[in-house]
C-alpha positions as CSV (number, residue, x, y, z in Angstrom):
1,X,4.7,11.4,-24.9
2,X,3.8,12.4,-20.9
3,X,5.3,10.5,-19.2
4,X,4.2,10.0,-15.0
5,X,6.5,8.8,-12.5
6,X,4.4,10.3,-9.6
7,X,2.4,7.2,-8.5
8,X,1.3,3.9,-9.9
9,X,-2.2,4.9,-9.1
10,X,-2.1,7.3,-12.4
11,X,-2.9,3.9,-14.7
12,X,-5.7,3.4,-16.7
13,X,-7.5,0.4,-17.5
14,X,-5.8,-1.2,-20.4
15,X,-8.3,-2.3,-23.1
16,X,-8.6,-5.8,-22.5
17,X,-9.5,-4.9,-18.9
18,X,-12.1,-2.7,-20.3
19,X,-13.7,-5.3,-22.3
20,X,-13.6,-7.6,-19.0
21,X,-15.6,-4.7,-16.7
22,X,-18.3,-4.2,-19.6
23,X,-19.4,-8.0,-19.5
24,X,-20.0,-8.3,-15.7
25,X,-22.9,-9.4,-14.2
26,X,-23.9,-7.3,-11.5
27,X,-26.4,-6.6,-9.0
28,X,-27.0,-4.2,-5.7
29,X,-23.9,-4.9,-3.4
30,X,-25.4,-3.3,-0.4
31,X,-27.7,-6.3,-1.0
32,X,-24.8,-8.2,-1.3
33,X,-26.6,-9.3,-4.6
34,X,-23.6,-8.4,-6.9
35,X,-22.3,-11.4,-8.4
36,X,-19.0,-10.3,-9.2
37,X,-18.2,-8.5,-6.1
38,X,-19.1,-11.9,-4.2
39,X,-17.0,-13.6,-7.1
40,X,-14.0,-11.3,-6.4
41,X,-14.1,-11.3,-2.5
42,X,-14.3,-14.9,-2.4
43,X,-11.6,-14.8,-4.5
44,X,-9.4,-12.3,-1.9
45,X,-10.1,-14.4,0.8
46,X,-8.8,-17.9,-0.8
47,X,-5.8,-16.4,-1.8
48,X,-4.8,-16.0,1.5
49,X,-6.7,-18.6,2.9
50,X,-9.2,-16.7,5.1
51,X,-12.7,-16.9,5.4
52,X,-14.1,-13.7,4.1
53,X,-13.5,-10.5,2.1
54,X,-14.9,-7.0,1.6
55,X,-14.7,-4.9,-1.1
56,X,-14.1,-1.1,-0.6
57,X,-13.4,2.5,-3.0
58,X,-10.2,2.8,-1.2
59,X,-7.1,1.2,0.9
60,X,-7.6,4.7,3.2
61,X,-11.2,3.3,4.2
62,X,-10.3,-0.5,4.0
63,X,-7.8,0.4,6.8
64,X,-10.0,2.9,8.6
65,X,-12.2,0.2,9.1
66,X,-9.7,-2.3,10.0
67,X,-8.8,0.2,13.0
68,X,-12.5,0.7,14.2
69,X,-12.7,-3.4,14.4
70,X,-9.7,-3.8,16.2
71,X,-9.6,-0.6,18.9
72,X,-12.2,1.5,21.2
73,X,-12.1,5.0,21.5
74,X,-9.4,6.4,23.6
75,X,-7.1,3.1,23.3
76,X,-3.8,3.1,21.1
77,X,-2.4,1.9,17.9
78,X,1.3,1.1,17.0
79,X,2.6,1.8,14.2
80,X,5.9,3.1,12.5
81,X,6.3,6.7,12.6
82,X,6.1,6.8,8.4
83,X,2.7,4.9,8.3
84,X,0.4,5.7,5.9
85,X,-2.7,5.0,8.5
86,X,-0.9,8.0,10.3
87,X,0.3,9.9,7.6
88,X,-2.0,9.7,4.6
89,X,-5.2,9.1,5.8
90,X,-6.6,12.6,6.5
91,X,-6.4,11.3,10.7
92,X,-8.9,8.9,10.1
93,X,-7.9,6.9,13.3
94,X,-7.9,9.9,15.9
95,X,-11.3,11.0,13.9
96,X,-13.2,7.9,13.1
97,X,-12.0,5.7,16.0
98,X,-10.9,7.5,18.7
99,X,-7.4,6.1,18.9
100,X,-4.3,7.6,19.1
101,X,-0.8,6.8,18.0
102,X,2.6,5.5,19.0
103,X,4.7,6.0,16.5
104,X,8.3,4.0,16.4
105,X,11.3,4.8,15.0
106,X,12.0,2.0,12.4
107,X,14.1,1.2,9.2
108,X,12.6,2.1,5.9
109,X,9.1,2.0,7.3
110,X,9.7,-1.3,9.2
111,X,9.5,-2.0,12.6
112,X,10.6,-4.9,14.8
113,X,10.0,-7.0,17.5
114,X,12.0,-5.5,20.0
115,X,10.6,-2.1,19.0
116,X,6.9,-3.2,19.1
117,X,7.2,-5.0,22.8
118,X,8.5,-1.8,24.6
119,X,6.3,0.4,23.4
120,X,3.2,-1.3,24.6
121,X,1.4,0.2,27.9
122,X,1.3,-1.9,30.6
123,X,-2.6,-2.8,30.9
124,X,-2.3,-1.8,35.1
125,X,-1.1,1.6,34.4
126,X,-4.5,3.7,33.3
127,X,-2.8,7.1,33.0
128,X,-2.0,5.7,29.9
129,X,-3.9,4.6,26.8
130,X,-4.5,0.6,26.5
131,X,-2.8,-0.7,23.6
132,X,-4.8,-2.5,21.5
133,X,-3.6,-2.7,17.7
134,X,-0.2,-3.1,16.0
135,X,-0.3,-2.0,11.8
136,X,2.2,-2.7,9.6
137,X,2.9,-1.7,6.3
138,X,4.4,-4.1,3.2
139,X,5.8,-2.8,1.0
140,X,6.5,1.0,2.9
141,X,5.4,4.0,0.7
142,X,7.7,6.2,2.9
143,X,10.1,3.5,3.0
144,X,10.7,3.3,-0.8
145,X,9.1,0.2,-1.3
146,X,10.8,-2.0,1.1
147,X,9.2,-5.3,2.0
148,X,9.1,-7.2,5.7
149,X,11.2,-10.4,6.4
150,X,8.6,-12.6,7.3
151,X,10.1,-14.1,10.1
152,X,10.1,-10.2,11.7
153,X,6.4,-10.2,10.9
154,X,6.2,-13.5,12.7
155,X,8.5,-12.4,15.7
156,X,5.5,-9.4,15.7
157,X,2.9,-11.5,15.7
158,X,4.0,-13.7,18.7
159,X,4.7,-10.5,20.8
160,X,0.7,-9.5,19.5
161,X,-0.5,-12.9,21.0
162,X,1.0,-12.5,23.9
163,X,-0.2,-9.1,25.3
164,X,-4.1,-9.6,23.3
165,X,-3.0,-7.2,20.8
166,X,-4.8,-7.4,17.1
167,X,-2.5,-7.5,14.1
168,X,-3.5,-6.0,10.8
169,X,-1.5,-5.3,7.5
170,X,-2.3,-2.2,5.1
171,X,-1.0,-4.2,2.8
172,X,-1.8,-1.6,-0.4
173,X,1.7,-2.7,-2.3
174,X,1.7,-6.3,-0.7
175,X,1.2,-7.5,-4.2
176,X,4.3,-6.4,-5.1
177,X,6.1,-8.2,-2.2
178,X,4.8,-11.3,-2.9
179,X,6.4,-11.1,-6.7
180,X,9.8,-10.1,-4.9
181,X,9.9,-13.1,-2.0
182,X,7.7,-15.1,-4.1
183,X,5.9,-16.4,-0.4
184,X,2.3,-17.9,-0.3
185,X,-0.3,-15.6,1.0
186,X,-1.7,-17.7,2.7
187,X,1.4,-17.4,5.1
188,X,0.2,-13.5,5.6
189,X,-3.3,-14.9,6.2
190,X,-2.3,-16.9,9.3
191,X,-0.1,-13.8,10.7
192,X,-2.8,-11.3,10.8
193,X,-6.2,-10.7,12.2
194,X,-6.7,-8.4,9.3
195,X,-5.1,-7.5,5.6
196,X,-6.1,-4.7,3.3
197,X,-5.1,-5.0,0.0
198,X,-5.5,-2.5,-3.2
199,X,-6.3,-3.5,-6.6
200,X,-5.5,0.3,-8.0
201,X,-1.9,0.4,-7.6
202,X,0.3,-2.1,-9.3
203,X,-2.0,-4.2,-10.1
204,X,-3.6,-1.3,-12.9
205,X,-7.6,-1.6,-12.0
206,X,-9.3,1.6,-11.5
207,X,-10.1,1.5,-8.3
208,X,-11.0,-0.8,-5.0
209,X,-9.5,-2.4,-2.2
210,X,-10.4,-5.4,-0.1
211,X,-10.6,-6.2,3.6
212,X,-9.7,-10.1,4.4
213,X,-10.7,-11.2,7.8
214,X,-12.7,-14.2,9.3
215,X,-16.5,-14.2,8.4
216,X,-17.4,-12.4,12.2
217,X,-14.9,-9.7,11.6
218,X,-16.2,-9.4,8.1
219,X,-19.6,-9.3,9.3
220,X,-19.0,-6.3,11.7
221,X,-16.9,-4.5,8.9
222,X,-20.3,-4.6,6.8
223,X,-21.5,-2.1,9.4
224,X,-18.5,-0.1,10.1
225,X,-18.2,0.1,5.9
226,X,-22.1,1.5,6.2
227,X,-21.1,4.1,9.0
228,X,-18.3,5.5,6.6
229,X,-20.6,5.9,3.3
230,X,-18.4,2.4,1.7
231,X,-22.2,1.3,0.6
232,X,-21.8,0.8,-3.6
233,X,-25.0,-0.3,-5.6
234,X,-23.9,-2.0,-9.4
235,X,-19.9,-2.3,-8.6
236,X,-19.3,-5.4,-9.9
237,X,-18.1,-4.1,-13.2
238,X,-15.1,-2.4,-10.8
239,X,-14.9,-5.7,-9.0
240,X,-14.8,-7.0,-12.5
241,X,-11.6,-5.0,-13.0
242,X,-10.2,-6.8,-10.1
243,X,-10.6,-10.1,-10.8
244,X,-9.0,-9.6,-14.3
245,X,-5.9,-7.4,-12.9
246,X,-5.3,-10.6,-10.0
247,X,-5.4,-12.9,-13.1
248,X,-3.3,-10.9,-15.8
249,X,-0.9,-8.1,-13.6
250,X,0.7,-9.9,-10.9
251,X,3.5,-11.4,-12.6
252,X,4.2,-8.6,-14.7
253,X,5.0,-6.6,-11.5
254,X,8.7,-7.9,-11.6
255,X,8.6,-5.5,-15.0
256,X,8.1,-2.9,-13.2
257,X,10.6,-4.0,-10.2
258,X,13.1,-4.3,-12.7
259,X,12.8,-0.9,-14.4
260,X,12.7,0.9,-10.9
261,X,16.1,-0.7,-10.1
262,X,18.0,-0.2,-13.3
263,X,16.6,4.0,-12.9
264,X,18.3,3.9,-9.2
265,X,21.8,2.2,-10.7
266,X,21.6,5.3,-13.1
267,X,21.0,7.8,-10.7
268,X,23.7,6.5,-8.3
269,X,26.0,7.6,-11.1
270,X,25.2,10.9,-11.5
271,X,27.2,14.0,-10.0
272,X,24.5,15.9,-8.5
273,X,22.5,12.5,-6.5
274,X,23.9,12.4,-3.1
275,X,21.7,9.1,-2.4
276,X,19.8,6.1,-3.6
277,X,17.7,4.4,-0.8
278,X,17.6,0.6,-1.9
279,X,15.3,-0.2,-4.2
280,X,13.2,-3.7,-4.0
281,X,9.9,-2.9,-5.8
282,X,8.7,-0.3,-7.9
283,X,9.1,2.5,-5.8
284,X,12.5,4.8,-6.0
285,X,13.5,7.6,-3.5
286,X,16.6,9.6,-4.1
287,X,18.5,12.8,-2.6
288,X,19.8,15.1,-3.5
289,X,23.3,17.1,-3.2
290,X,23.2,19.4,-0.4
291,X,22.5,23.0,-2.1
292,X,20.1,21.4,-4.9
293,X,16.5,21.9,-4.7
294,X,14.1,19.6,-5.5
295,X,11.8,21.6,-7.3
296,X,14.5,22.5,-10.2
297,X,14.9,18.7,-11.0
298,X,11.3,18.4,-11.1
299,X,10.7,21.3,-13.1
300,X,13.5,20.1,-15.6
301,X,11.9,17.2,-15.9
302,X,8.5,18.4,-16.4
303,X,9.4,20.3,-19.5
304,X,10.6,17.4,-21.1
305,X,7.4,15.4,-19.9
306,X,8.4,13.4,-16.9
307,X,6.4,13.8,-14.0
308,X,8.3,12.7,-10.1
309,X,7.3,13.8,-7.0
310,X,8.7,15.7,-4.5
311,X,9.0,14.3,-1.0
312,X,11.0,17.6,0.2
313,X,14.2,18.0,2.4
314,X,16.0,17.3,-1.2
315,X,14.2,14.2,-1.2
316,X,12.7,13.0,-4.7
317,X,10.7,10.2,-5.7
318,X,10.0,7.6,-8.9
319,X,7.1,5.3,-9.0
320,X,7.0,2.5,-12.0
321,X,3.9,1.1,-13.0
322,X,1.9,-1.0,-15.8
323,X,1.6,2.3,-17.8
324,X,5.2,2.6,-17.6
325,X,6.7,1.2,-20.9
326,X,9.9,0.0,-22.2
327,X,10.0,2.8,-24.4
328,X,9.4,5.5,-22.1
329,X,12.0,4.0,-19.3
330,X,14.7,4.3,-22.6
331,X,13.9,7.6,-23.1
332,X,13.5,8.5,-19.0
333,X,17.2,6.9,-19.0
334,X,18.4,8.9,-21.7
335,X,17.1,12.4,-20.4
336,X,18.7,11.7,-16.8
337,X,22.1,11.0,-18.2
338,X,21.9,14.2,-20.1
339,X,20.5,16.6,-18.0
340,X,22.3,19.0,-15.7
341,X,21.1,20.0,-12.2
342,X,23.0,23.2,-10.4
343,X,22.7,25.4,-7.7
Protein backbone atom coordinates (compact mmCIF):
# COMPACT_ATOMS: atom_id res chain seq x y z
CA UNK A 1 0.00 0.00 0.00
CA UNK A 2 2.00 3.47 -1.16
CA UNK A 3 0.85 5.73 0.46
CA UNK A 4 1.53 9.81 -0.74
CA UNK A 5 1.38 12.56 1.55
CA UNK A 6 3.38 14.90 -0.82
CA UNK A 7 0.56 16.87 -2.53
CA UNK A 8 -3.18 16.47 -3.19
CA UNK A 9 -2.38 16.94 -6.80
CA UNK A 10 -1.11 13.01 -6.86
CA UNK A 11 -5.07 11.80 -7.10
CA UNK A 12 -6.48 10.06 -9.80
CA UNK A 13 -9.76 10.12 -11.19
CA UNK A 14 -11.87 7.90 -9.15
CA UNK A 15 -14.06 5.61 -11.44
CA UNK A 16 -17.27 7.17 -11.37
CA UNK A 17 -15.43 10.34 -12.46
CA UNK A 18 -14.04 8.33 -15.30
CA UNK A 19 -17.31 7.14 -16.48
CA UNK A 20 -18.56 11.00 -16.27
CA UNK A 21 -15.34 12.29 -18.68
CA UNK A 22 -16.05 9.34 -21.28
CA UNK A 23 -19.73 10.57 -21.97
CA UNK A 24 -19.01 14.29 -22.65
CA UNK A 25 -19.92 16.04 -25.51
CA UNK A 26 -17.26 17.94 -26.90
CA UNK A 27 -16.19 20.07 -29.59
CA UNK A 28 -13.05 22.55 -30.56
CA UNK A 29 -12.61 24.95 -27.52
CA UNK A 30 -10.41 27.39 -29.36
CA UNK A 31 -13.71 27.64 -31.29
CA UNK A 32 -15.30 27.95 -28.16
CA UNK A 33 -17.51 25.10 -29.63
CA UNK A 34 -16.98 22.65 -26.71
CA UNK A 35 -20.06 22.18 -24.94
CA UNK A 36 -18.87 21.07 -21.81
CA UNK A 37 -16.20 23.52 -21.32
CA UNK A 38 -18.92 26.38 -21.98
CA UNK A 39 -21.10 24.15 -19.50
CA UNK A 40 -18.34 24.15 -16.87
CA UNK A 41 -17.25 27.85 -17.08
CA UNK A 42 -20.69 28.99 -16.88
CA UNK A 43 -20.87 27.07 -14.15
CA UNK A 44 -17.46 28.80 -12.36
CA UNK A 45 -18.79 31.96 -12.98
CA UNK A 46 -22.35 31.54 -11.17
CA UNK A 47 -20.88 30.11 -8.37
CA UNK A 48 -19.37 33.19 -7.57
CA UNK A 49 -21.64 35.27 -9.21
CA UNK A 50 -19.53 36.76 -12.02
CA UNK A 51 -20.05 37.02 -15.51
CA UNK A 52 -17.65 34.84 -17.19
CA UNK A 53 -15.07 32.05 -16.89
CA UNK A 54 -12.10 30.51 -18.56
CA UNK A 55 -10.86 27.32 -18.55
CA UNK A 56 -6.97 26.65 -18.38
CA UNK A 57 -4.20 23.34 -18.01
CA UNK A 58 -3.07 24.97 -14.93
CA UNK A 59 -3.55 27.46 -11.79
CA UNK A 60 0.40 28.63 -12.78
CA UNK A 61 -1.07 30.01 -16.21
CA UNK A 62 -4.68 30.93 -14.84
CA UNK A 63 -2.67 33.39 -12.68
CA UNK A 64 -0.07 34.31 -15.22
CA UNK A 65 -2.71 35.57 -17.11
CA UNK A 66 -4.48 37.20 -14.39
CA UNK A 67 -1.19 39.34 -13.86
CA UNK A 68 -0.73 40.29 -17.70
CA UNK A 69 -4.63 41.68 -17.45
CA UNK A 70 -4.15 43.58 -14.49
CA UNK A 71 -0.27 45.20 -14.93
CA UNK A 72 2.09 46.69 -17.83
CA UNK A 73 5.51 46.00 -18.11
CA UNK A 74 7.73 47.62 -15.70
CA UNK A 75 4.81 48.30 -13.04
CA UNK A 76 4.58 46.26 -9.67
CA UNK A 77 2.67 43.59 -7.94
CA UNK A 78 2.08 42.98 -4.19
CA UNK A 79 2.07 40.16 -2.87
CA UNK A 80 3.24 38.14 0.38
CA UNK A 81 6.70 37.17 0.34
CA UNK A 82 5.59 33.15 0.34
CA UNK A 83 3.30 33.54 -2.75
CA UNK A 84 3.05 31.04 -5.09
CA UNK A 85 2.84 33.68 -8.20
CA UNK A 86 6.46 34.55 -6.81
CA UNK A 87 7.55 31.44 -5.68
CA UNK A 88 6.26 28.55 -7.85
CA UNK A 89 5.61 29.88 -11.04
CA UNK A 90 8.95 29.51 -12.77
CA UNK A 91 9.02 33.81 -12.71
CA UNK A 92 6.21 33.93 -14.86
CA UNK A 93 5.40 37.61 -13.75
CA UNK A 94 8.95 39.22 -14.27
CA UNK A 95 9.05 36.95 -17.68
CA UNK A 96 5.61 37.12 -19.17
CA UNK A 97 4.55 40.55 -17.84
CA UNK A 98 7.16 42.62 -17.05
CA UNK A 99 6.39 43.24 -13.49
CA UNK A 100 8.19 43.05 -10.54
CA UNK A 101 7.48 42.21 -6.92
CA UNK A 102 6.97 43.61 -3.52
CA UNK A 103 7.05 41.09 -1.31
CA UNK A 104 5.48 41.69 2.45
CA UNK A 105 6.23 40.12 5.38
CA UNK A 106 2.87 38.50 6.55
CA UNK A 107 1.49 35.70 8.87
CA UNK A 108 1.20 32.21 7.45
CA UNK A 109 1.01 33.56 3.95
CA UNK A 110 -1.42 36.37 4.75
CA UNK A 111 -1.09 39.84 4.47
CA UNK A 112 -3.09 42.78 5.83
CA UNK A 113 -4.41 46.02 5.32
CA UNK A 114 -2.00 47.93 7.05
CA UNK A 115 0.78 45.98 5.27
CA UNK A 116 -0.69 46.39 1.72
CA UNK A 117 -1.29 50.45 2.11
CA UNK A 118 2.42 51.20 2.97
CA UNK A 119 3.94 49.36 0.60
CA UNK A 120 2.28 51.03 -2.34
CA UNK A 121 4.46 53.65 -4.53
CA UNK A 122 3.25 56.88 -4.45
CA UNK A 123 2.03 57.36 -8.31
CA UNK A 124 4.21 61.14 -8.30
CA UNK A 125 7.39 59.46 -7.49
CA UNK A 126 8.59 57.69 -11.03
CA UNK A 127 11.95 56.40 -9.70
CA UNK A 128 9.87 53.88 -8.59
CA UNK A 129 7.62 51.25 -10.17
CA UNK A 130 3.74 52.13 -10.33
CA UNK A 131 1.86 49.75 -8.36
CA UNK A 132 -0.80 48.25 -10.08
CA UNK A 133 -1.93 44.75 -8.62
CA UNK A 134 -2.37 43.28 -5.10
CA UNK A 135 -2.55 38.93 -5.19
CA UNK A 136 -3.60 37.04 -2.48
CA UNK A 137 -3.47 33.57 -1.73
CA UNK A 138 -6.45 31.39 0.15
CA UNK A 139 -5.79 28.91 1.47
CA UNK A 140 -1.53 29.68 1.67
CA UNK A 141 0.60 26.64 0.34
CA UNK A 142 3.61 28.11 2.31
CA UNK A 143 1.34 29.05 4.91
CA UNK A 144 0.07 25.48 5.81
CA UNK A 145 -3.21 25.91 4.58
CA UNK A 146 -4.36 28.83 6.42
CA UNK A 147 -7.43 30.71 5.15
CA UNK A 148 -8.13 34.72 5.03
CA UNK A 149 -10.73 36.44 7.45
CA UNK A 150 -12.90 37.88 5.10
CA UNK A 151 -13.23 41.03 6.56
CA UNK A 152 -9.12 41.44 6.08
CA UNK A 153 -9.78 40.60 2.41
CA UNK A 154 -12.41 43.27 2.54
CA UNK A 155 -10.20 45.82 4.51
CA UNK A 156 -7.72 44.95 1.26
CA UNK A 157 -10.06 45.53 -1.11
CA UNK A 158 -11.14 49.00 0.12
CA UNK A 159 -7.41 50.10 0.29
CA UNK A 160 -7.25 48.53 -3.71
CA UNK A 161 -10.22 50.93 -4.55
CA UNK A 162 -8.79 53.61 -3.24
CA UNK A 163 -5.36 53.91 -4.91
CA UNK A 164 -6.90 52.12 -8.59
CA UNK A 165 -5.17 49.01 -7.73
CA UNK A 166 -6.68 45.52 -9.23
CA UNK A 167 -7.36 42.71 -6.85
CA UNK A 168 -7.08 39.12 -7.83
CA UNK A 169 -7.06 35.77 -5.76
CA UNK A 170 -5.00 32.61 -6.84
CA UNK A 171 -7.34 30.96 -5.20
CA UNK A 172 -5.96 27.11 -6.06
CA UNK A 173 -7.08 25.71 -2.46
CA UNK A 174 -10.07 28.33 -2.14
CA UNK A 175 -12.32 25.27 -2.33
CA UNK A 176 -11.10 24.16 0.72
CA UNK A 177 -11.82 27.47 2.57
CA UNK A 178 -15.09 27.73 1.60
CA UNK A 179 -15.84 24.06 3.37
CA UNK A 180 -13.92 25.52 6.58
CA UNK A 181 -15.84 29.17 6.86
CA UNK A 182 -18.68 27.75 5.04
CA UNK A 183 -19.03 31.66 3.15
CA UNK A 184 -20.85 32.10 -0.19
CA UNK A 185 -18.59 32.62 -3.09
CA UNK A 186 -20.25 34.84 -4.31
CA UNK A 187 -18.90 37.14 -1.41
CA UNK A 188 -15.24 36.45 -3.10
CA UNK A 189 -16.78 37.40 -6.45
CA UNK A 190 -17.65 40.95 -5.37
CA UNK A 191 -14.07 41.34 -3.56
CA UNK A 192 -11.94 40.74 -6.59
CA UNK A 193 -11.43 41.84 -10.01
CA UNK A 194 -10.12 38.32 -10.63
CA UNK A 195 -10.21 34.55 -8.99
CA UNK A 196 -8.32 31.50 -10.21
CA UNK A 197 -9.43 28.52 -9.03
CA UNK A 198 -8.05 24.64 -9.55
CA UNK A 199 -10.08 21.69 -10.03
CA UNK A 200 -6.85 19.25 -9.67
CA UNK A 201 -6.16 19.66 -6.13
CA UNK A 202 -8.71 18.85 -3.58
CA UNK A 203 -11.30 18.68 -5.57
CA UNK A 204 -9.58 15.10 -7.37
CA UNK A 205 -10.05 16.04 -11.29
CA UNK A 206 -7.02 15.50 -13.44
CA UNK A 207 -6.31 18.54 -14.28
CA UNK A 208 -7.66 22.41 -15.11
CA UNK A 209 -8.12 25.60 -13.57
CA UNK A 210 -10.50 28.47 -14.25
CA UNK A 211 -10.15 32.23 -14.53
CA UNK A 212 -13.51 34.19 -13.19
CA UNK A 213 -13.69 37.71 -14.21
CA UNK A 214 -16.37 40.04 -15.97
CA UNK A 215 -17.11 39.10 -19.74
CA UNK A 216 -14.40 42.15 -20.95
CA UNK A 217 -11.73 40.80 -18.78
CA UNK A 218 -12.57 37.37 -19.97
CA UNK A 219 -12.57 38.49 -23.43
CA UNK A 220 -8.98 39.86 -23.24
CA UNK A 221 -7.83 36.68 -21.19
CA UNK A 222 -8.94 34.72 -24.46
CA UNK A 223 -5.90 36.44 -26.07
CA UNK A 224 -3.47 36.51 -23.31
CA UNK A 225 -4.45 32.44 -22.84
CA UNK A 226 -3.53 32.30 -26.95
CA UNK A 227 -0.18 34.18 -26.35
CA UNK A 228 0.86 31.54 -23.64
CA UNK A 229 -0.04 28.26 -25.83
CA UNK A 230 -3.53 27.77 -23.14
CA UNK A 231 -5.41 26.96 -26.69
CA UNK A 232 -7.07 23.09 -26.12
CA UNK A 233 -9.12 21.48 -29.06
CA UNK A 234 -11.61 18.35 -27.57
CA UNK A 235 -11.25 19.28 -23.58
CA UNK A 236 -14.48 18.98 -22.56
CA UNK A 237 -13.99 15.46 -21.36
CA UNK A 238 -11.39 17.28 -18.71
CA UNK A 239 -13.98 20.00 -18.22
CA UNK A 240 -16.19 16.98 -17.81
CA UNK A 241 -14.07 16.04 -14.83
CA UNK A 242 -14.77 19.30 -13.41
CA UNK A 243 -18.07 19.62 -13.36
CA UNK A 244 -18.46 16.15 -11.71
CA UNK A 245 -15.61 16.90 -8.91
CA UNK A 246 -17.75 20.64 -8.12
CA UNK A 247 -20.83 18.34 -7.80
CA UNK A 248 -19.44 15.21 -5.80
CA UNK A 249 -15.83 16.44 -3.89
CA UNK A 250 -16.56 19.58 -2.20
CA UNK A 251 -18.17 18.43 0.80
CA UNK A 252 -16.04 15.59 1.35
CA UNK A 253 -13.11 18.07 1.76
CA UNK A 254 -13.95 18.41 5.56
CA UNK A 255 -12.62 14.43 5.37
CA UNK A 256 -9.73 15.38 4.47
CA UNK A 257 -9.53 18.67 6.95
CA UNK A 258 -10.28 16.37 9.53
CA UNK A 259 -7.64 13.72 8.95
CA UNK A 260 -4.88 16.54 8.48
CA UNK A 261 -5.79 17.84 12.00
CA UNK A 262 -5.97 14.63 13.97
CA UNK A 263 -2.10 13.75 12.08
CA UNK A 264 -0.90 17.35 13.60
CA UNK A 265 -2.49 16.44 17.38
CA UNK A 266 -0.26 13.23 16.92
CA UNK A 267 2.70 14.77 15.95
CA UNK A 268 2.52 17.48 18.64
CA UNK A 269 2.99 14.51 20.98
CA UNK A 270 5.98 13.21 19.80
CA UNK A 271 9.57 13.74 21.37
CA UNK A 272 11.49 14.58 18.42
CA UNK A 273 8.61 17.42 16.73
CA UNK A 274 9.68 20.71 17.91
CA UNK A 275 6.51 22.39 16.15
CA UNK A 276 3.08 22.01 14.60
CA UNK A 277 2.00 25.20 12.60
CA UNK A 278 -1.94 25.29 12.97
CA UNK A 279 -3.66 23.33 10.87
CA UNK A 280 -7.13 24.46 9.17
CA UNK A 281 -7.36 22.53 5.95
CA UNK A 282 -5.64 19.68 4.51
CA UNK A 283 -2.28 20.91 4.53
CA UNK A 284 0.23 20.08 7.63
CA UNK A 285 3.74 21.62 8.17
CA UNK A 286 5.83 20.50 11.08
CA UNK A 287 9.55 21.01 12.50
CA UNK A 288 11.65 19.47 13.57
CA UNK A 289 14.04 19.22 16.80
CA UNK A 290 17.04 21.18 16.38
CA UNK A 291 19.84 18.54 15.36
CA UNK A 292 17.25 16.34 13.29
CA UNK A 293 17.30 16.25 9.62
CA UNK A 294 14.59 16.23 7.53
CA UNK A 295 15.73 13.84 5.10
CA UNK A 296 16.01 10.88 7.85
CA UNK A 297 12.22 11.24 8.69
CA UNK A 298 11.48 11.15 5.12
CA UNK A 299 13.53 8.36 4.29
CA UNK A 300 12.08 6.37 7.33
CA UNK A 301 9.00 6.95 6.11
CA UNK A 302 9.56 6.07 2.67
CA UNK A 303 10.62 2.57 3.43
CA UNK A 304 7.48 1.91 5.01
CA UNK A 305 5.59 3.59 2.04
CA UNK A 306 4.75 7.10 3.14
CA UNK A 307 5.70 9.70 0.90
CA UNK A 308 6.02 13.75 2.77
CA UNK A 309 7.89 16.38 1.48
CA UNK A 310 10.54 18.26 2.52
CA UNK A 311 10.28 21.97 2.80
CA UNK A 312 14.04 22.15 4.36
CA UNK A 313 15.43 24.20 7.45
CA UNK A 314 13.87 21.01 9.46
CA UNK A 315 10.73 21.86 8.02
CA UNK A 316 8.44 18.85 6.79
CA UNK A 317 5.20 18.72 5.23
CA UNK A 318 1.75 16.45 4.96
CA UNK A 319 -0.86 16.97 2.37
CA UNK A 320 -4.44 14.93 2.68
CA UNK A 321 -6.35 14.39 -0.18
CA UNK A 322 -9.41 12.35 -1.81
CA UNK A 323 -6.95 9.39 -2.30
CA UNK A 324 -6.16 9.58 1.23
CA UNK A 325 -8.24 6.85 2.95
CA UNK A 326 -9.44 6.02 6.33
CA UNK A 327 -7.40 3.04 6.22
CA UNK A 328 -4.25 4.42 5.22
CA UNK A 329 -4.53 7.59 7.90
CA UNK A 330 -4.80 4.43 10.62
CA UNK A 331 -1.96 2.92 9.53
CA UNK A 332 0.07 6.59 8.85
CA UNK A 333 -1.01 7.13 12.66
CA UNK A 334 0.29 3.96 13.73
CA UNK A 335 3.78 4.13 12.02
CA UNK A 336 4.40 7.77 13.52
CA UNK A 337 3.69 6.70 17.02
CA UNK A 338 6.11 3.91 16.63
CA UNK A 339 8.93 5.24 14.79
CA UNK A 340 12.08 6.71 16.24
CA UNK A 341 13.90 9.75 14.76
CA UNK A 342 17.64 10.50 16.22
CA UNK A 343 20.55 12.44 15.48
Amino acid sequence: MEINLVSDTVTKPTPDMLRYMFQAAVGDDVYKQDPTVNALEAKVAALFGKEAAMFFPSGTMANQTAIKLHTQPGEQLIADKWAHVFNYEGGGASFNSGVSCCLLDGDRGMINAEQVASAINPPEFYHSPLTSLVCVENTTNKGGGACYDINELARIKQVCAAHNLKFHLDGARLWNALVVTRENPKVYGQLFDTISVCLSKGLGAPIGSLLVADQETINRALRIRKILGGGMRQVGYLAAAGIYALDHHVARLADDHRRAKELGALLETLHWVEKVEPVETNILIFSLKAGLKEHQLVAALKERNIAISSMGHGKLRIVTHLDYKEVMHDYVREILSKISVRV
